[in-house]
Biopython code that builds the backbone (N, CA, C, O; Angstrom):
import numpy as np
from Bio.PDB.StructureBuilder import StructureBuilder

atoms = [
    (1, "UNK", "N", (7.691, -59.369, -52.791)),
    (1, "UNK", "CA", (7.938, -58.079, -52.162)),
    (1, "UNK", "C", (6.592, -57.510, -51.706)),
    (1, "UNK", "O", (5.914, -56.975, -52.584)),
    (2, "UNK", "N", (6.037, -57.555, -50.282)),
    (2, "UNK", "CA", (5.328, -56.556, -50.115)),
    (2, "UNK", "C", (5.321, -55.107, -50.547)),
    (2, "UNK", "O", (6.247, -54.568, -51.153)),
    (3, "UNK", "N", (3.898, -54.375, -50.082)),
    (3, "UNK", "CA", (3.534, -53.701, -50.979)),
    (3, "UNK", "C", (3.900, -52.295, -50.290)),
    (3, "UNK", "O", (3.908, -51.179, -50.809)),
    (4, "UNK", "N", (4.220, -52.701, -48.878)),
    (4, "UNK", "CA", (5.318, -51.872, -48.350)),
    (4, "UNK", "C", (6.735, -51.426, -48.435)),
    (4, "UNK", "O", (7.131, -50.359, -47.964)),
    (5, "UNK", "N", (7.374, -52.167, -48.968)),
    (5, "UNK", "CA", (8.611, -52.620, -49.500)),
    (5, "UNK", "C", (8.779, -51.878, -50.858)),
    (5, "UNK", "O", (9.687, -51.157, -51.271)),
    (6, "UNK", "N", (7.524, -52.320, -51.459)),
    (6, "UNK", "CA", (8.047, -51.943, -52.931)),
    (6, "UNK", "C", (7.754, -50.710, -53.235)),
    (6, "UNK", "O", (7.996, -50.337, -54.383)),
    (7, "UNK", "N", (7.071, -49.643, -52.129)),
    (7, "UNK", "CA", (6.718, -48.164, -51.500)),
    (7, "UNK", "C", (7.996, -47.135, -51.669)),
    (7, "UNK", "O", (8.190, -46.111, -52.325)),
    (8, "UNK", "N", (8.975, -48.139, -50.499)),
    (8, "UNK", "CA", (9.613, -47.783, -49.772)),
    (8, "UNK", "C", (11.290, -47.776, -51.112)),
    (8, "UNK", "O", (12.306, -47.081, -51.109)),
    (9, "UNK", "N", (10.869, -48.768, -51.947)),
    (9, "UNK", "CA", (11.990, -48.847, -52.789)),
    (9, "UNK", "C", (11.799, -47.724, -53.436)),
    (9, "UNK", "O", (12.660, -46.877, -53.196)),
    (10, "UNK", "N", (10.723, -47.319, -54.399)),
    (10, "UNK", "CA", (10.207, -46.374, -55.331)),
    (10, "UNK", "C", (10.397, -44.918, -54.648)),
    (10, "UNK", "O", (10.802, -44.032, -55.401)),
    (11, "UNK", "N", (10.115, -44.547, -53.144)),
    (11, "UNK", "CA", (10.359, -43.325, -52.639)),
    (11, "UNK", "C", (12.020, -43.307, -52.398)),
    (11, "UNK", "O", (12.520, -42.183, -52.447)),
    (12, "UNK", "N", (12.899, -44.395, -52.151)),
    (12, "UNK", "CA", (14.310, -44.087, -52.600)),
    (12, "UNK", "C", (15.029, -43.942, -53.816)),
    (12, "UNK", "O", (16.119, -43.386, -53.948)),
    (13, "UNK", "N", (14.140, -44.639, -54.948)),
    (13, "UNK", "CA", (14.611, -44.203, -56.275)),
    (13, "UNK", "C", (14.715, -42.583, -56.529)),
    (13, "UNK", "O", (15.642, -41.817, -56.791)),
    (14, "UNK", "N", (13.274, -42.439, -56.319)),
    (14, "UNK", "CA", (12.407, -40.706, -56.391)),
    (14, "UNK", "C", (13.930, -40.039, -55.384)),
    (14, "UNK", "O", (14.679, -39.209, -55.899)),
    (15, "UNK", "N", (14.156, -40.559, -53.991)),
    (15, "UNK", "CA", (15.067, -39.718, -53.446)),
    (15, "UNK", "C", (16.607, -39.625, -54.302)),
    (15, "UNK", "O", (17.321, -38.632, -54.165)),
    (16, "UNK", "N", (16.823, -40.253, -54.782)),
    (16, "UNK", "CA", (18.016, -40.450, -55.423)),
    (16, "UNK", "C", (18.157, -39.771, -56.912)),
    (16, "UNK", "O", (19.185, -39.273, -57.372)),
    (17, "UNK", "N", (16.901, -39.869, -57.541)),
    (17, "UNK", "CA", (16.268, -38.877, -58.325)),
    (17, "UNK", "C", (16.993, -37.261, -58.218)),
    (17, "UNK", "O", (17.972, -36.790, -58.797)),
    (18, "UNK", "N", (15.863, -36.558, -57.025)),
    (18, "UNK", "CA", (16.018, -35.765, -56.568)),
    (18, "UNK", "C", (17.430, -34.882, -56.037)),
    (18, "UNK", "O", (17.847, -33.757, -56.313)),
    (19, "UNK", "N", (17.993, -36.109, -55.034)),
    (19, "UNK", "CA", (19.551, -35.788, -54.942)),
    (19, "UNK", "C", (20.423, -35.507, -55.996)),
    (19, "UNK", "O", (21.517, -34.971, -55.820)),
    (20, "UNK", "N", (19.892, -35.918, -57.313)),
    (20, "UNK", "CA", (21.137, -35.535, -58.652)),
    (20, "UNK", "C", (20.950, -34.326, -59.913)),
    (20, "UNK", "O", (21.548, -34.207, -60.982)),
    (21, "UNK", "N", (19.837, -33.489, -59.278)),
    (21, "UNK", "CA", (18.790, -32.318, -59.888)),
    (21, "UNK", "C", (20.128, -31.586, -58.996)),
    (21, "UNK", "O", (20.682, -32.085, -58.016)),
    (22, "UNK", "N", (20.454, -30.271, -59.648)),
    (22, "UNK", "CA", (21.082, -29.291, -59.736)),
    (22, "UNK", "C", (19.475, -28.167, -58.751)),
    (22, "UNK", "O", (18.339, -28.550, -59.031)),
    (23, "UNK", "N", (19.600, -27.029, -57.814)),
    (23, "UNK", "CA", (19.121, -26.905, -56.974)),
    (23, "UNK", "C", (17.688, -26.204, -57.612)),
    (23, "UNK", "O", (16.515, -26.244, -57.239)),
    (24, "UNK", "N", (18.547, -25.388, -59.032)),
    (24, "UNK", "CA", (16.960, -25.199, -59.742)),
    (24, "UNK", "C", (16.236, -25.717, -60.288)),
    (24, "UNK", "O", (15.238, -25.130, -60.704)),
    (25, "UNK", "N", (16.417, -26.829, -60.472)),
    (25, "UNK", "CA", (15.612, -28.318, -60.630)),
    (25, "UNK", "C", (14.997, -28.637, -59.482)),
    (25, "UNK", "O", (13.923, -29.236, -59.414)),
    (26, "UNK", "N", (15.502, -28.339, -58.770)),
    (26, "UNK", "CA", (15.117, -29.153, -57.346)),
    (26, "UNK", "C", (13.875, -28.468, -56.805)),
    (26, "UNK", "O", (13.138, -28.989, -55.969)),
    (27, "UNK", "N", (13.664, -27.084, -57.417)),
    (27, "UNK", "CA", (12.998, -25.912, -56.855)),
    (27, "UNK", "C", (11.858, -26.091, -57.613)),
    (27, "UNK", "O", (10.758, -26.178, -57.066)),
    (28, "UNK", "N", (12.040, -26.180, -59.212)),
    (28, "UNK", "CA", (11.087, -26.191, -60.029)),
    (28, "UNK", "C", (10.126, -27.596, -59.571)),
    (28, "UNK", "O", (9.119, -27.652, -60.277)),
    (29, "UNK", "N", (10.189, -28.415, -58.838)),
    (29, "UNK", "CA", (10.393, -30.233, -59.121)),
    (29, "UNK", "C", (9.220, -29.658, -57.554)),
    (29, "UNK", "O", (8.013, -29.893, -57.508)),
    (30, "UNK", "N", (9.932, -28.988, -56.573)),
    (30, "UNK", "CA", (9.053, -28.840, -55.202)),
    (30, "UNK", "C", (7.892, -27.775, -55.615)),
    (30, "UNK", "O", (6.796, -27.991, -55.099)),
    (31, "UNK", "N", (8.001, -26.622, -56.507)),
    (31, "UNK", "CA", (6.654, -26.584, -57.101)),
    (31, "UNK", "C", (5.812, -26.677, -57.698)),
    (31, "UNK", "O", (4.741, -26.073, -57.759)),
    (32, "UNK", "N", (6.427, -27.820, -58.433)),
    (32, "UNK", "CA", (5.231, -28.544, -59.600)),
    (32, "UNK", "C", (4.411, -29.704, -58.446)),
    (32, "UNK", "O", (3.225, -29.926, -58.691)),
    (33, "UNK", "N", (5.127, -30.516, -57.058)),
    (33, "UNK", "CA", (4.834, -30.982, -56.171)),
    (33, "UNK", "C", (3.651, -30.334, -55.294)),
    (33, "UNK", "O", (2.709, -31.004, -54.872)),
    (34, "UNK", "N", (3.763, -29.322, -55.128)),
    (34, "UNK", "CA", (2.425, -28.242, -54.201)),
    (34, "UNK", "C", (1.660, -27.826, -55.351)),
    (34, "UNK", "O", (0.872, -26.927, -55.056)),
    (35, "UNK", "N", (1.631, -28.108, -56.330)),
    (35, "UNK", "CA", (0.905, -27.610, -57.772)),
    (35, "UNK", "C", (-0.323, -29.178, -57.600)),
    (35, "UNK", "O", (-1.514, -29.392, -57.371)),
    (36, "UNK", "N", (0.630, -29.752, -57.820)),
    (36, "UNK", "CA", (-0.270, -31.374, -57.641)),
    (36, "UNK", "C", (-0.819, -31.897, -56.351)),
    (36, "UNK", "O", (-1.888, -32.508, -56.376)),
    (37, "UNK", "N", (-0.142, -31.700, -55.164)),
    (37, "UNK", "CA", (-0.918, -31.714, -54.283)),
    (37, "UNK", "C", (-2.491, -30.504, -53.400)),
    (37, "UNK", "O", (-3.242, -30.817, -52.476)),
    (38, "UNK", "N", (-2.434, -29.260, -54.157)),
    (38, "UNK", "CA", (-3.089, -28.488, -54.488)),
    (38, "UNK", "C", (-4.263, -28.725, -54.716)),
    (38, "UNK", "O", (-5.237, -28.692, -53.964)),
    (39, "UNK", "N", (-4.137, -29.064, -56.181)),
    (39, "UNK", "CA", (-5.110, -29.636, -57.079)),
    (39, "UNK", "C", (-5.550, -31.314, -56.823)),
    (39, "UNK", "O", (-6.559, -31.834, -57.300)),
    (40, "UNK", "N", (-4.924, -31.740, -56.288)),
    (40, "UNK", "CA", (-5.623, -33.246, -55.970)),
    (40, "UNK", "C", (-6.067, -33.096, -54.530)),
    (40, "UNK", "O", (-6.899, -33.946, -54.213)),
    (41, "UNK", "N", (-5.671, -32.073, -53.385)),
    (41, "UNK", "CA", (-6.958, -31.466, -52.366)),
    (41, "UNK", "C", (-7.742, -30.939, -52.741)),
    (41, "UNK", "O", (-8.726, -30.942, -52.002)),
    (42, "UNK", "N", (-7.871, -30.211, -53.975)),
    (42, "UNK", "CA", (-9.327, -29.929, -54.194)),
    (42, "UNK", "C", (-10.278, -30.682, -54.667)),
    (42, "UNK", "O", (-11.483, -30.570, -54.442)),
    (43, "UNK", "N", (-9.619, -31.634, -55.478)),
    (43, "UNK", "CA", (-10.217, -33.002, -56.236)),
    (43, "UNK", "C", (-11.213, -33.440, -55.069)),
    (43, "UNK", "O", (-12.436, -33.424, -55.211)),
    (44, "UNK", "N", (-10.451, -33.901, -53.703)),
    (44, "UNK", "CA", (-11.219, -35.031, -53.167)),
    (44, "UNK", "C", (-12.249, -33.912, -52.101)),
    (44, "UNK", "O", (-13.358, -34.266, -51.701)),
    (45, "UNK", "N", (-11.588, -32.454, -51.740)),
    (45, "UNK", "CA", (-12.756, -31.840, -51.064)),
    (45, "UNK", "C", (-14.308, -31.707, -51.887)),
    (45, "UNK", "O", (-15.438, -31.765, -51.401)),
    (46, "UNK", "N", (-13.903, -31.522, -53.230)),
    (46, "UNK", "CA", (-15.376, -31.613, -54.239)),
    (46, "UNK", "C", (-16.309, -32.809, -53.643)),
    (46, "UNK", "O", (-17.389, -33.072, -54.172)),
]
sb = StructureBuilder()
sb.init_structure("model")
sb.init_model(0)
sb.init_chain("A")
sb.init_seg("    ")
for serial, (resi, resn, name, xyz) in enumerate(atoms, 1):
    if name == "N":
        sb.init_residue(resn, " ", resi, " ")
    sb.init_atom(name, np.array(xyz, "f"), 0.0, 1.0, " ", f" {name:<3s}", serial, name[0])
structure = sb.get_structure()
């Protein structure tokens, strides 16, 4: 399995994940997401 492939499997698990979170899950889940992407833009601007 390329390493594209096995990307592409893992971001449909994660989607399928996601699809079975009740909507305040879903809410809490998209800002712990901008929490981490946040903080790992500041990581690499340092």
């Amino acid at each position: 399995m390329s390493n594209k492939e096995r990307i592409t499997q893992e971001l449909n698990e994660l989607k399928h994940i996601y699809e079975s979170l009740d909507e305040i899950d879903q809410k809490k889940l998209e800002e712990a997401l901008i929490m981490l992407r946040t903080k790992f833009g500041q990581r690499v601007r340092a």
